[in-house]
mmCIF file of the N, C-alpha and C atoms, coordinates in Angstrom:
data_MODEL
# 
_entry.id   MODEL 
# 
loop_
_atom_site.group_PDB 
_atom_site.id 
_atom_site.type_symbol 
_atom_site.label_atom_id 
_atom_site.label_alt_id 
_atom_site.label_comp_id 
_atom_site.label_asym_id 
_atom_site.label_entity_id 
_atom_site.label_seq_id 
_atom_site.pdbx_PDB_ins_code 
_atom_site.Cartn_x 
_atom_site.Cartn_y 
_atom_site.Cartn_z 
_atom_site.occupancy 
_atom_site.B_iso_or_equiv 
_atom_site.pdbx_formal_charge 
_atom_site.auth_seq_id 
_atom_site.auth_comp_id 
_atom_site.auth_asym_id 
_atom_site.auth_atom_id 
_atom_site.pdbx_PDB_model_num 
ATOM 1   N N  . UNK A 1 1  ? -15.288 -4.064  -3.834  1.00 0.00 ? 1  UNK A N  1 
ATOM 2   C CA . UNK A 1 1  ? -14.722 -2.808  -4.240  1.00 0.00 ? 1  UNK A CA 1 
ATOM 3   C C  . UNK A 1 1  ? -15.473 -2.340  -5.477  1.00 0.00 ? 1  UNK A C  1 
ATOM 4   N N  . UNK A 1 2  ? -15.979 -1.273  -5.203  1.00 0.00 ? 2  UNK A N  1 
ATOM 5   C CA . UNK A 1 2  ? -16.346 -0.566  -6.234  1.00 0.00 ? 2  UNK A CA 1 
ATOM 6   C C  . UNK A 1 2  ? -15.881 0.406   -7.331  1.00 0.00 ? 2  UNK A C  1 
ATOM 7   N N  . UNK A 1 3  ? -16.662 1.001   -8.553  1.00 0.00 ? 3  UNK A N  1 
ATOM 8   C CA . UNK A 1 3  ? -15.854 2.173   -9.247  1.00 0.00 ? 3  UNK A CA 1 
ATOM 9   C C  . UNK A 1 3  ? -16.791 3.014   -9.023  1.00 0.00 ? 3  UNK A C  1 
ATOM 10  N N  . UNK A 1 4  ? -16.545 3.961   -8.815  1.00 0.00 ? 4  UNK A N  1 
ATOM 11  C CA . UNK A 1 4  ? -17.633 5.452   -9.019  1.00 0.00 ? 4  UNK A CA 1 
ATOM 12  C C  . UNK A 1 4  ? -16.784 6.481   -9.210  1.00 0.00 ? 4  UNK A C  1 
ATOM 13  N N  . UNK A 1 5  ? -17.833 6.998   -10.889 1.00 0.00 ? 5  UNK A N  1 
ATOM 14  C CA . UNK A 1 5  ? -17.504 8.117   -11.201 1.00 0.00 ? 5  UNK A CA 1 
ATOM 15  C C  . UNK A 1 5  ? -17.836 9.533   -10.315 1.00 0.00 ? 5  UNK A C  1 
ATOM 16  N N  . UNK A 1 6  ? -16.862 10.638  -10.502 1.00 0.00 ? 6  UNK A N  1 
ATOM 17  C CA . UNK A 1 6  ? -16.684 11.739  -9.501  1.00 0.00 ? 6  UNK A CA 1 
ATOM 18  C C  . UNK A 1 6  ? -18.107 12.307  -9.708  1.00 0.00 ? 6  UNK A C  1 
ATOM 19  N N  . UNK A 1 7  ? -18.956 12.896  -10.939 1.00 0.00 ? 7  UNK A N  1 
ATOM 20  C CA . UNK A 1 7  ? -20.283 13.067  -10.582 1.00 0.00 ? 7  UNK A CA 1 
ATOM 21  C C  . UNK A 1 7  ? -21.225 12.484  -9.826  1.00 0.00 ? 7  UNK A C  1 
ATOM 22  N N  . UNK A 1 8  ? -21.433 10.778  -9.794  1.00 0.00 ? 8  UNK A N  1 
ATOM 23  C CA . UNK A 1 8  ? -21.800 9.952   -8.842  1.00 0.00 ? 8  UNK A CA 1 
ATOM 24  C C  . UNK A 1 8  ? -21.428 10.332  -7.551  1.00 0.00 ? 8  UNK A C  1 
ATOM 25  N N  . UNK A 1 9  ? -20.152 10.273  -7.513  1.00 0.00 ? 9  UNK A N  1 
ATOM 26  C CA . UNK A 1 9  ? -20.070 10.473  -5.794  1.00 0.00 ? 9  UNK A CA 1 
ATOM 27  C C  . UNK A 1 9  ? -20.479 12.349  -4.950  1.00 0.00 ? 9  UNK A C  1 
ATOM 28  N N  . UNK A 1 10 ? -20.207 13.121  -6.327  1.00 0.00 ? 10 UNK A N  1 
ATOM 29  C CA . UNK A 1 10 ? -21.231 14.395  -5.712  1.00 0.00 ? 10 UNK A CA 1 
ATOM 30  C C  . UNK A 1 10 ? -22.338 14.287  -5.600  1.00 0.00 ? 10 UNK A C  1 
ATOM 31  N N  . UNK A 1 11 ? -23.419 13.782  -5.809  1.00 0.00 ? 11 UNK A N  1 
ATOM 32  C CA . UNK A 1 11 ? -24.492 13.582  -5.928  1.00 0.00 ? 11 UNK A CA 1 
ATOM 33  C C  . UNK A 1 11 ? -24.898 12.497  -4.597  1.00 0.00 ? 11 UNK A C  1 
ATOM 34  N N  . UNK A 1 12 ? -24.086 11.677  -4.297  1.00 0.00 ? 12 UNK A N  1 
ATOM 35  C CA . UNK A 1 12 ? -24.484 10.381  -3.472  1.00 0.00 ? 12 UNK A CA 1 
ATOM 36  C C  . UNK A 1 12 ? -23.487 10.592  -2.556  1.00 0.00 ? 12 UNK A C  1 
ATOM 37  N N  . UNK A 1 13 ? -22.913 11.397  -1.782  1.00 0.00 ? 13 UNK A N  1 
ATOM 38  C CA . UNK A 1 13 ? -21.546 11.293  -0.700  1.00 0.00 ? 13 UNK A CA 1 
ATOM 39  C C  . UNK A 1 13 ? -22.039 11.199  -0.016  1.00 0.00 ? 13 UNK A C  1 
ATOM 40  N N  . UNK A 1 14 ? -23.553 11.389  0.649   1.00 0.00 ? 14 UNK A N  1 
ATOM 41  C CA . UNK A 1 14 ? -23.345 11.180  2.261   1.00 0.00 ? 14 UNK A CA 1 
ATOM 42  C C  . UNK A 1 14 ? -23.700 9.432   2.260   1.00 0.00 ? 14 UNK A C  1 
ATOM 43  N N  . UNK A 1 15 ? -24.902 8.940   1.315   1.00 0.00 ? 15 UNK A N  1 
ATOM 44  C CA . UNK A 1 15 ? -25.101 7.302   0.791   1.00 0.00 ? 15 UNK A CA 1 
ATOM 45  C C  . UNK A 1 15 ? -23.792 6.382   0.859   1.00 0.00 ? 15 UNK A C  1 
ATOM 46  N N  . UNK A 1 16 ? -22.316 7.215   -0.169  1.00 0.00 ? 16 UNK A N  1 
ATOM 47  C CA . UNK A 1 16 ? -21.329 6.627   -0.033  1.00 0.00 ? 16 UNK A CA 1 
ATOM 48  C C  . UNK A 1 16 ? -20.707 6.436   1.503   1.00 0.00 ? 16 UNK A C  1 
ATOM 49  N N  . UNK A 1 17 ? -20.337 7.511   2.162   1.00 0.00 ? 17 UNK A N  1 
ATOM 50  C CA . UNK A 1 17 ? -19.756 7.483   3.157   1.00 0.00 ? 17 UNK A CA 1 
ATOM 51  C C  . UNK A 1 17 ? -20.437 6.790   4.304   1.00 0.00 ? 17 UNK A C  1 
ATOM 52  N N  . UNK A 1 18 ? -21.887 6.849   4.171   1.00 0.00 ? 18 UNK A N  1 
ATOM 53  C CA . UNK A 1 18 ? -22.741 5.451   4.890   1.00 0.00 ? 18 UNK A CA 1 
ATOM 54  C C  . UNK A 1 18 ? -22.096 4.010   4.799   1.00 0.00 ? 18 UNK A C  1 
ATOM 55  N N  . UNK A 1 19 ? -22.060 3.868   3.487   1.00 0.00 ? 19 UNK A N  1 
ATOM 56  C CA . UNK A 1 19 ? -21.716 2.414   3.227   1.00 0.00 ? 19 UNK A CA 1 
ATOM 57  C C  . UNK A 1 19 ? -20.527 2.227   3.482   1.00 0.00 ? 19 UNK A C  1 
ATOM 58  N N  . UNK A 1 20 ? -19.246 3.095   3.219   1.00 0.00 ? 20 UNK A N  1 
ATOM 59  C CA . UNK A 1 20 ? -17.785 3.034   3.703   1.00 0.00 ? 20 UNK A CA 1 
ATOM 60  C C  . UNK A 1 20 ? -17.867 3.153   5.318   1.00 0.00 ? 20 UNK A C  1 
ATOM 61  N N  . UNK A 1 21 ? -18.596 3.675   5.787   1.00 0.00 ? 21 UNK A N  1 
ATOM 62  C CA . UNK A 1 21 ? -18.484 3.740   7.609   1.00 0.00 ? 21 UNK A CA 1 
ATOM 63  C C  . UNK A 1 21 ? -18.976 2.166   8.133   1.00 0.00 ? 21 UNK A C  1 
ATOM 64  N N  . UNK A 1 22 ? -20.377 2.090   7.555   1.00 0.00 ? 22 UNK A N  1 
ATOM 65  C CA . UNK A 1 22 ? -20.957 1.043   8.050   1.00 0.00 ? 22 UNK A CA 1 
ATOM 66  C C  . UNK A 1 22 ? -21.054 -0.446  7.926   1.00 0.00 ? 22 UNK A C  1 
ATOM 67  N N  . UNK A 1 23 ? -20.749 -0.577  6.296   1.00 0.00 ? 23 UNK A N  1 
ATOM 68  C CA . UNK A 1 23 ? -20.402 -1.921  5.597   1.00 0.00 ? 23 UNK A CA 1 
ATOM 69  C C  . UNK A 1 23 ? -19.298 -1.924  5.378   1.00 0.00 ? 23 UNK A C  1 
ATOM 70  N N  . UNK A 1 24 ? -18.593 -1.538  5.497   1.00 0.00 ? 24 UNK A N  1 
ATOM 71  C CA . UNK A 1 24 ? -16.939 -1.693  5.020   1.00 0.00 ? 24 UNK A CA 1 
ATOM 72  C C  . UNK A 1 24 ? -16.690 -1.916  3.682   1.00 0.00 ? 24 UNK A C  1 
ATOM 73  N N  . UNK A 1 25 ? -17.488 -0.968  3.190   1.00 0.00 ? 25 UNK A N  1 
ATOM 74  C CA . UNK A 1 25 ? -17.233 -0.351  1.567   1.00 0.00 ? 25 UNK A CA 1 
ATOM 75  C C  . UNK A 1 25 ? -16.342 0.412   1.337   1.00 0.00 ? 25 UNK A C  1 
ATOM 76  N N  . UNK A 1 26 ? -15.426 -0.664  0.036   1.00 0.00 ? 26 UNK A N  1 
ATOM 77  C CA . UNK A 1 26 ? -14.316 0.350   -0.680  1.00 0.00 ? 26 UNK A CA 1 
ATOM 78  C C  . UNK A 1 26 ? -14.659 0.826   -2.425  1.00 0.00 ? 26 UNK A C  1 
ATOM 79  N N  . UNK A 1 27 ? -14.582 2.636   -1.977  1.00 0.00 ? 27 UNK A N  1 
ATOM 80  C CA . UNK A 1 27 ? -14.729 2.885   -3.592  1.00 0.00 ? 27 UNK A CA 1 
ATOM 81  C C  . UNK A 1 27 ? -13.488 3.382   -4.301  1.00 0.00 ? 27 UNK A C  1 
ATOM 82  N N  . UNK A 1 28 ? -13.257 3.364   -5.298  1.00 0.00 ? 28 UNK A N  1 
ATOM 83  C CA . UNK A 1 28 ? -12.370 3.413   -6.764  1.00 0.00 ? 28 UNK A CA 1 
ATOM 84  C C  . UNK A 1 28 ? -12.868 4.740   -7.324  1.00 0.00 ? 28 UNK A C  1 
ATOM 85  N N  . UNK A 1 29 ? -12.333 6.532   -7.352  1.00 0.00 ? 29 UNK A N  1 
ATOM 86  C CA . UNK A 1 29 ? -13.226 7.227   -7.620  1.00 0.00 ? 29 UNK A CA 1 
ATOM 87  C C  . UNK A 1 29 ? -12.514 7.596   -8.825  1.00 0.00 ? 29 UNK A C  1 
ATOM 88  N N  . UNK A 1 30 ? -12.979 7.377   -9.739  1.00 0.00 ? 30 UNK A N  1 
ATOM 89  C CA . UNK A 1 30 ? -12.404 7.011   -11.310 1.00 0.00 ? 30 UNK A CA 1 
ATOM 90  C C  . UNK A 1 30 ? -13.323 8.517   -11.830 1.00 0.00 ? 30 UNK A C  1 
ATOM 91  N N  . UNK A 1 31 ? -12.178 9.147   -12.930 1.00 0.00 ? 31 UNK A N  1 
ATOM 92  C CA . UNK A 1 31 ? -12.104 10.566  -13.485 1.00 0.00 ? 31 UNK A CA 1 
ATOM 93  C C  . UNK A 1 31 ? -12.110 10.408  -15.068 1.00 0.00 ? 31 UNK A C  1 
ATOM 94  N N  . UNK A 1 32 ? -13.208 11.397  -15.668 1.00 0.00 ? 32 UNK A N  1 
ATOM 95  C CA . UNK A 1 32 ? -13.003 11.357  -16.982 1.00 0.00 ? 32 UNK A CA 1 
ATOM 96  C C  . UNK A 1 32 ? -13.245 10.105  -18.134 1.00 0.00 ? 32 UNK A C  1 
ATOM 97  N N  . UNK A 1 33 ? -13.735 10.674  -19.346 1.00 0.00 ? 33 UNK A N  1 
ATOM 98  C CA . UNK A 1 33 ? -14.031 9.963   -20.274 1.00 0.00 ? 33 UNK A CA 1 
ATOM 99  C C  . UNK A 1 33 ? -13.884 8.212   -20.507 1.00 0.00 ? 33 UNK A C  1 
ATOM 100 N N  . UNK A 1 34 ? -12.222 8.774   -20.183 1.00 0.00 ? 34 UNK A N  1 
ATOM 101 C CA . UNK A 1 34 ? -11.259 6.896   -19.939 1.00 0.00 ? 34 UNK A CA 1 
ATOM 102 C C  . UNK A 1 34 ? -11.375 6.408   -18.318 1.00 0.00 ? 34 UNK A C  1 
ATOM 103 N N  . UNK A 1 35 ? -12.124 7.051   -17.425 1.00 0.00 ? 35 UNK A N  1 
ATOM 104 C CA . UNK A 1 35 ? -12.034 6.014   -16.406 1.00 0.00 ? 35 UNK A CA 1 
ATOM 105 C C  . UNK A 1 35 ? -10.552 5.943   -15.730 1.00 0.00 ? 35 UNK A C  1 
ATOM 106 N N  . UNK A 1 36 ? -10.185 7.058   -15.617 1.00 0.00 ? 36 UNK A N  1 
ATOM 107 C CA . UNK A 1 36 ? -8.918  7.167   -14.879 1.00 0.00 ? 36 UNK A CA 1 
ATOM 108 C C  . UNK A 1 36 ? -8.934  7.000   -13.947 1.00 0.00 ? 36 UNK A C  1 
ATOM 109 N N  . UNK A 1 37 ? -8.577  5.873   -13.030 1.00 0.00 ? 37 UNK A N  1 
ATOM 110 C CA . UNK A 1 37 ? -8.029  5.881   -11.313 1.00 0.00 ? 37 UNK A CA 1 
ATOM 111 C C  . UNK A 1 37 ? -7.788  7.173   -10.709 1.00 0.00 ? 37 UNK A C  1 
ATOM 112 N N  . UNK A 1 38 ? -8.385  7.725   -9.566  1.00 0.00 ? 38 UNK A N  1 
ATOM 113 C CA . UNK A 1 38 ? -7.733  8.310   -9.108  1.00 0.00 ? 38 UNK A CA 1 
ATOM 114 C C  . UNK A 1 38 ? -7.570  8.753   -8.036  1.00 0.00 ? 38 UNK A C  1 
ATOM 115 N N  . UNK A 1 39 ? -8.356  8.042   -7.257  1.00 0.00 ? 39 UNK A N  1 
ATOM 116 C CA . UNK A 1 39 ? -8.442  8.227   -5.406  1.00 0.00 ? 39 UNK A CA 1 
ATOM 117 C C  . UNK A 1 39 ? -9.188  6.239   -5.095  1.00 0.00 ? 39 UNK A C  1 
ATOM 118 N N  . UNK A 1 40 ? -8.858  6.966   -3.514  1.00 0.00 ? 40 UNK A N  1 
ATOM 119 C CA . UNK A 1 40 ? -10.086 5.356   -3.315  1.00 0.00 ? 40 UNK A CA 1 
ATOM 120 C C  . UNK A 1 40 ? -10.546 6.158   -2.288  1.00 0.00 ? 40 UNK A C  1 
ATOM 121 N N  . UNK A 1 41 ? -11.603 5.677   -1.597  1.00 0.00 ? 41 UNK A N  1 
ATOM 122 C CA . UNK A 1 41 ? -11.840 5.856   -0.380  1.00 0.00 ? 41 UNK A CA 1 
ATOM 123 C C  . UNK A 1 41 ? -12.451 4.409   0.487   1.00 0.00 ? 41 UNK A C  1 
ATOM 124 N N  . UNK A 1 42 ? -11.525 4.271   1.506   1.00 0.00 ? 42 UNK A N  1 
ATOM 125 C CA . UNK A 1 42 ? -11.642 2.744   2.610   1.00 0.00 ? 42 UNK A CA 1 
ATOM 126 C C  . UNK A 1 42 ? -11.726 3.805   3.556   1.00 0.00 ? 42 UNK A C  1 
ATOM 127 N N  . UNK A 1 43 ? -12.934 2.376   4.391   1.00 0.00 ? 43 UNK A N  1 
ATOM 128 C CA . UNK A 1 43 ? -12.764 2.818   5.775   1.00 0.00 ? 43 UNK A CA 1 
ATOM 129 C C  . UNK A 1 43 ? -11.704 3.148   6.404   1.00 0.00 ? 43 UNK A C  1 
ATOM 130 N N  . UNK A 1 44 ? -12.243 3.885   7.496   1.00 0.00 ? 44 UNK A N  1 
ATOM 131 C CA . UNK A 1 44 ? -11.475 4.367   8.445   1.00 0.00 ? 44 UNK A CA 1 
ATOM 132 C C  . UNK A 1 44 ? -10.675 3.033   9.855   1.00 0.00 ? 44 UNK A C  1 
ATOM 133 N N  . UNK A 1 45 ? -9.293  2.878   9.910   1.00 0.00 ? 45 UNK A N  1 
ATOM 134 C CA . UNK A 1 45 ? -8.804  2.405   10.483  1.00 0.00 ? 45 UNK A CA 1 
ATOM 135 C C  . UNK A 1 45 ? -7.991  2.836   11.641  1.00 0.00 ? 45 UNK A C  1 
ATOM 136 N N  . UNK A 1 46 ? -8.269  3.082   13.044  1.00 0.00 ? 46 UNK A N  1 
ATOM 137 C CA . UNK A 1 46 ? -7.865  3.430   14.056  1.00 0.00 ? 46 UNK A CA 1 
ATOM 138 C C  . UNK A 1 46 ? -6.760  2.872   14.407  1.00 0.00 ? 46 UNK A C  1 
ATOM 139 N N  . UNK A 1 47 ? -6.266  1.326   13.917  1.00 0.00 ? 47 UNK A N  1 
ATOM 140 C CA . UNK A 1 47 ? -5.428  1.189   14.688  1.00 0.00 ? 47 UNK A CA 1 
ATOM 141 C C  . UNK A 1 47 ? -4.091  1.936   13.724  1.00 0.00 ? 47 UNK A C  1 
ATOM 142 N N  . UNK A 1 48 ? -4.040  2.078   12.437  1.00 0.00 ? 48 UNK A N  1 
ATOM 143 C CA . UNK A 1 48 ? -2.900  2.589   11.873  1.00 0.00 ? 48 UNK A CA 1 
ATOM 144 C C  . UNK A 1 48 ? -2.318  3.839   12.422  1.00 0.00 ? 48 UNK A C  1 
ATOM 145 N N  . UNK A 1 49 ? -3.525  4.726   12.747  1.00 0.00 ? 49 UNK A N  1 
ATOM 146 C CA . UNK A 1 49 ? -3.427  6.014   13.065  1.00 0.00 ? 49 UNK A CA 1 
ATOM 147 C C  . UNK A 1 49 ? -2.635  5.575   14.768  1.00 0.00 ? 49 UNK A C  1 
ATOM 148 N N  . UNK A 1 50 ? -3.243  5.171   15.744  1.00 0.00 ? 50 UNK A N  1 
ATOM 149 C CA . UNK A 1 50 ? -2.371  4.732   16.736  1.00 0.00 ? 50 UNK A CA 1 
ATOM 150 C C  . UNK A 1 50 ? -0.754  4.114   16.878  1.00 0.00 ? 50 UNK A C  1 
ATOM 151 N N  . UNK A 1 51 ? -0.295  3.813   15.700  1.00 0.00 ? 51 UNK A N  1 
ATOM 152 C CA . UNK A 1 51 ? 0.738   2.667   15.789  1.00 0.00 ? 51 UNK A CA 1 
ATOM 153 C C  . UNK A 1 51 ? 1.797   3.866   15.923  1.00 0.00 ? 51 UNK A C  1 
ATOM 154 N N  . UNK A 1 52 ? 3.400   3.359   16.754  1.00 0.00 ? 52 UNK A N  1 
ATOM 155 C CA . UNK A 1 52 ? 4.270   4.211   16.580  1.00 0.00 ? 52 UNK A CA 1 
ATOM 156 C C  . UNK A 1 52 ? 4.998   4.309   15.563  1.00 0.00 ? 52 UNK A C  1 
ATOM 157 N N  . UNK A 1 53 ? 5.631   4.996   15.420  1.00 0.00 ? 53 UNK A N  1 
ATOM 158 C CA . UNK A 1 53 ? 6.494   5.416   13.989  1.00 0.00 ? 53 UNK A CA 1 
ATOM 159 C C  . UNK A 1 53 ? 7.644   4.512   13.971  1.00 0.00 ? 53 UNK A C  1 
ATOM 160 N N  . UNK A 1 54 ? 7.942   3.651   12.998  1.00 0.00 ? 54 UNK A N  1 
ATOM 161 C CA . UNK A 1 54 ? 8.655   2.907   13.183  1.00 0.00 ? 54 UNK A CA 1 
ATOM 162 C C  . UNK A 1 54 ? 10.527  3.622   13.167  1.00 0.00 ? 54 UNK A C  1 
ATOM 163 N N  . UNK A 1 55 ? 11.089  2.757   14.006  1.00 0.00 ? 55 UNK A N  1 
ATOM 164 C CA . UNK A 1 55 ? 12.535  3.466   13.350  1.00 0.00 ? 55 UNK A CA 1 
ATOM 165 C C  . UNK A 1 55 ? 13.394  2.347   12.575  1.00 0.00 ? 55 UNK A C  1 
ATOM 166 N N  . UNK A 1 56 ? 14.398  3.375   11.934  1.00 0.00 ? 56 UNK A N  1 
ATOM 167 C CA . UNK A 1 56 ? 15.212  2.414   10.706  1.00 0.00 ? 56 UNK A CA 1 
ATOM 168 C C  . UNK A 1 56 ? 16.405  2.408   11.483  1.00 0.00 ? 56 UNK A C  1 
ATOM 169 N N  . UNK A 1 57 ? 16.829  1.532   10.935  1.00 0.00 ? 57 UNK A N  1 
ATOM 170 C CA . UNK A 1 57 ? 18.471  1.425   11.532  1.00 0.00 ? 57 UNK A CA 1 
ATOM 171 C C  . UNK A 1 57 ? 18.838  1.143   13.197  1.00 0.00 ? 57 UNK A C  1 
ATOM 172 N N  . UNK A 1 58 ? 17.642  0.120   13.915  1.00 0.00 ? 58 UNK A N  1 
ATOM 173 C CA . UNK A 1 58 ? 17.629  -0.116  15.197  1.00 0.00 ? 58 UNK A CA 1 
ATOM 174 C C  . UNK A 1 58 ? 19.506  -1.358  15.537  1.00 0.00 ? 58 UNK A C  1 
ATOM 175 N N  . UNK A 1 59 ? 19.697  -1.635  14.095  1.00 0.00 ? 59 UNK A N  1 
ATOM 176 C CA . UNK A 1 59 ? 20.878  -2.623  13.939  1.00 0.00 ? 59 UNK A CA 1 
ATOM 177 C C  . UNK A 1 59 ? 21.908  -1.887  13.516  1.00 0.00 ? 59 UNK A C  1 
ATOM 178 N N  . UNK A 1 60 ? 21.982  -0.604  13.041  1.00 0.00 ? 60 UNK A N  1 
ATOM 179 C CA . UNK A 1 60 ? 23.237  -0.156  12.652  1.00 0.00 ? 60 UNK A CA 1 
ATOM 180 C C  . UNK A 1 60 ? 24.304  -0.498  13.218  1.00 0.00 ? 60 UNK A C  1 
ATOM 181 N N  . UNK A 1 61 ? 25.709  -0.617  12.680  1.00 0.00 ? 61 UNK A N  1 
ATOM 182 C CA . UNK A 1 61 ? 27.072  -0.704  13.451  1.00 0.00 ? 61 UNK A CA 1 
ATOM 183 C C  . UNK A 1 61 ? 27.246  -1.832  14.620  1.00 0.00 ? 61 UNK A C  1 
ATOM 184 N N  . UNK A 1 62 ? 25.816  -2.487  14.269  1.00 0.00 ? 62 UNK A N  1 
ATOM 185 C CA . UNK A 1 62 ? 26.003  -3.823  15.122  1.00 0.00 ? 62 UNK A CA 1 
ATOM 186 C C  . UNK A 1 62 ? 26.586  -5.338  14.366  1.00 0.00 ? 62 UNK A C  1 
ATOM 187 N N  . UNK A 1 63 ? 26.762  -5.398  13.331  1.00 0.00 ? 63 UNK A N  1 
ATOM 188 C CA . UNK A 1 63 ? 27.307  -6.771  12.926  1.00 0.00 ? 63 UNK A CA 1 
ATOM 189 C C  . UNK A 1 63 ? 27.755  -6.267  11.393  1.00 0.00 ? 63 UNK A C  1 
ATOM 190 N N  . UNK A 1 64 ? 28.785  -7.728  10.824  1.00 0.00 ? 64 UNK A N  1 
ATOM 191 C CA . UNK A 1 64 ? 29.233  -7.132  9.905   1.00 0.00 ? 64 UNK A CA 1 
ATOM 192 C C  . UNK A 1 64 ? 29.402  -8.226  8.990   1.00 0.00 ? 64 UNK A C  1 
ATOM 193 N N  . UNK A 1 65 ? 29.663  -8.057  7.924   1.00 0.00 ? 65 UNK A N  1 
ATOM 194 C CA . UNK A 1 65 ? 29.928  -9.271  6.809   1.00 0.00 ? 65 UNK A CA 1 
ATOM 195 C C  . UNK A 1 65 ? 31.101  -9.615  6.124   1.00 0.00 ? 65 UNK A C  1 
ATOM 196 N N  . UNK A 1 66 ? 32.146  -10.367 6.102   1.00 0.00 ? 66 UNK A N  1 
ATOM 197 C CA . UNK A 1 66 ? 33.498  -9.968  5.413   1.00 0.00 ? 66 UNK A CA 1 
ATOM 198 C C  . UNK A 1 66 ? 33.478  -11.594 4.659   1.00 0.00 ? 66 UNK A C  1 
ATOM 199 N N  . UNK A 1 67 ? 34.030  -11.341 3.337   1.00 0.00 ? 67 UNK A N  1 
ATOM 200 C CA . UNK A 1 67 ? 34.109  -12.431 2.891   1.00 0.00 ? 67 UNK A CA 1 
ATOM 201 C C  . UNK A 1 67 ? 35.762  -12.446 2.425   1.00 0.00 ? 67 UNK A C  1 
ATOM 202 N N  . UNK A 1 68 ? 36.253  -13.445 2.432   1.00 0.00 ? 68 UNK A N  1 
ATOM 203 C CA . UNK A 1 68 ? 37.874  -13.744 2.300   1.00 0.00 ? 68 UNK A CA 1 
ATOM 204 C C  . UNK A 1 68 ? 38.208  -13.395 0.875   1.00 0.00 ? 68 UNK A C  1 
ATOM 205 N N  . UNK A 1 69 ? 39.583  -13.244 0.928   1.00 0.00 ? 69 UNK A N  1 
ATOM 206 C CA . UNK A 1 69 ? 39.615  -12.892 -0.849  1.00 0.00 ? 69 UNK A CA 1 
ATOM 207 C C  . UNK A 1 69 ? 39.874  -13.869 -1.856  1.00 0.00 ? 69 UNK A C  1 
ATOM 208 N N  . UNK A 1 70 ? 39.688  -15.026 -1.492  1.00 0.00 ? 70 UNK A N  1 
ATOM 209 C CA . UNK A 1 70 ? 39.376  -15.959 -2.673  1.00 0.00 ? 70 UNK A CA 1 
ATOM 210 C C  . UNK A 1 70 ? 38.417  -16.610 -2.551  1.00 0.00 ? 70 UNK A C  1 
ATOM 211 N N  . UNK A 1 71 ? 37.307  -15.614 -2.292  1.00 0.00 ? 71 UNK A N  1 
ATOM 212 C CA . UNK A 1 71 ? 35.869  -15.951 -2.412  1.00 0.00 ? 71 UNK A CA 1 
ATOM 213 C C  . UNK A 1 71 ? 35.349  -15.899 -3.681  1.00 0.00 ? 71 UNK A C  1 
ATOM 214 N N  . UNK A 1 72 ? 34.873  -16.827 -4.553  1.00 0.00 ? 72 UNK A N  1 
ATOM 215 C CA . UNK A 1 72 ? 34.236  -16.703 -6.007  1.00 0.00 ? 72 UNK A CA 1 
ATOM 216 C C  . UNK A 1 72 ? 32.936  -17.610 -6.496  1.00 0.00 ? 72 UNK A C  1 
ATOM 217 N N  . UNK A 1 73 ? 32.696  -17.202 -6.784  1.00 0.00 ? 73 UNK A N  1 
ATOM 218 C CA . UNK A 1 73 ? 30.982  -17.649 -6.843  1.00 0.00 ? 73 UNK A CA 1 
ATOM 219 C C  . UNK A 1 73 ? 30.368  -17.715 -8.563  1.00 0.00 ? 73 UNK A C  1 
ATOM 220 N N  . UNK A 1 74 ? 29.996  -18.336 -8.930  1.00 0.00 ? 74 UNK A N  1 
ATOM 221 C CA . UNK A 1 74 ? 29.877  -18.179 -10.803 1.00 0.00 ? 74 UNK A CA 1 
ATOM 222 C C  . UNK A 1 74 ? 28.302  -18.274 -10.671 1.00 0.00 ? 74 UNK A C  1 
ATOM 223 N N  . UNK A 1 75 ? 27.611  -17.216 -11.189 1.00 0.00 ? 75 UNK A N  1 
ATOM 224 C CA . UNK A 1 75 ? 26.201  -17.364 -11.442 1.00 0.00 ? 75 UNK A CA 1 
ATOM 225 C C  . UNK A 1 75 ? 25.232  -18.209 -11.527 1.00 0.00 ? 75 UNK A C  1 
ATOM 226 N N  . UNK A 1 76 ? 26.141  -19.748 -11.999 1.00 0.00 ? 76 UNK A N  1 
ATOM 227 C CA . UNK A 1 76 ? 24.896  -21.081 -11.771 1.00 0.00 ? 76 UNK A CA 1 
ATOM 228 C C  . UNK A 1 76 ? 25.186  -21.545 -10.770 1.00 0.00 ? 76 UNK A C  1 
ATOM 229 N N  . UNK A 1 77 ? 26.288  -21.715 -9.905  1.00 0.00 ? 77 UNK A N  1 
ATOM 230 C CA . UNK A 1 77 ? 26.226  -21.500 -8.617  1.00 0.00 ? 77 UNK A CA 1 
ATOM 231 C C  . UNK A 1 77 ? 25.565  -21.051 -7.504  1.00 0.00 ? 77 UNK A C  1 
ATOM 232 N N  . UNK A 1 78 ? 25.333  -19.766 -7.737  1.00 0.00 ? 78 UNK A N  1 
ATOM 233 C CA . UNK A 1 78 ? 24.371  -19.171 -7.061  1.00 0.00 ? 78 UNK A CA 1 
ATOM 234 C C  . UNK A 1 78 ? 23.145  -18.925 -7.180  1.00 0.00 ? 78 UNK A C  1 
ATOM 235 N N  . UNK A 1 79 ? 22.638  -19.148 -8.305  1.00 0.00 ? 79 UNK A N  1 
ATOM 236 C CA . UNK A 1 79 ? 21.198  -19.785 -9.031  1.00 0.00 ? 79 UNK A CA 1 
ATOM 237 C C  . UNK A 1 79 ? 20.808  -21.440 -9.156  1.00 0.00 ? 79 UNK A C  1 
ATOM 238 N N  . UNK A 1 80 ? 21.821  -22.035 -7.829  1.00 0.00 ? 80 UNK A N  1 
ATOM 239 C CA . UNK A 1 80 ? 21.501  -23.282 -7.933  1.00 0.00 ? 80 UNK A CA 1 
ATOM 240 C C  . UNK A 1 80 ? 21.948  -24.215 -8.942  1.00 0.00 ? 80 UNK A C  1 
ATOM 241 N N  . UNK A 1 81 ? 22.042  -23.702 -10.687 1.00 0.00 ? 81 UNK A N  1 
ATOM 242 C CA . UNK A 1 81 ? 22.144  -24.576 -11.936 1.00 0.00 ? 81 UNK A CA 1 
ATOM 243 C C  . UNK A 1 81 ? 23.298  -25.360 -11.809 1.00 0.00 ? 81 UNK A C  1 
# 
């Protein structure tokens, strides 16, 4: 993984995007005086773009938890101590 500053990469984008297509180069495109983070660019990954959208809540309203009412538990208890 690399850093390159944003003038660098105007100057060198099609060089960069060679090496990110072909070597599986990752750059860090760092902004300003202090070297601010502020993008990356990684290869391109097909299978993410393929995957389905996951769904939440495939368990809802299916099981449940009840604990009795003289259930009590003291913090080193439950931290093992």
């Amino acid at each position: 993984m690399q850093s390159i500053q944003v003038g660098q990469l105007k100057s060198d984008f099609s060089n960069i995007l060679h090496l990110v297509q072909e070597e599986g180069e990752t750059f860090i495109i760092v902004y300003g005086k202090n070297h601010k983070k502020v993008a990356m660019i990684v290869p391109y990954d097909p299978y993410i773009e393929n995957q389905e959208e996951r769904k939440f809540g495939l368990y809802k309203n299916k099981g449940s938890v009840r604990f009795s009412d003289d259930f009590a538990m003291s913090e080193e208890e439950l931290l093992g101590l």
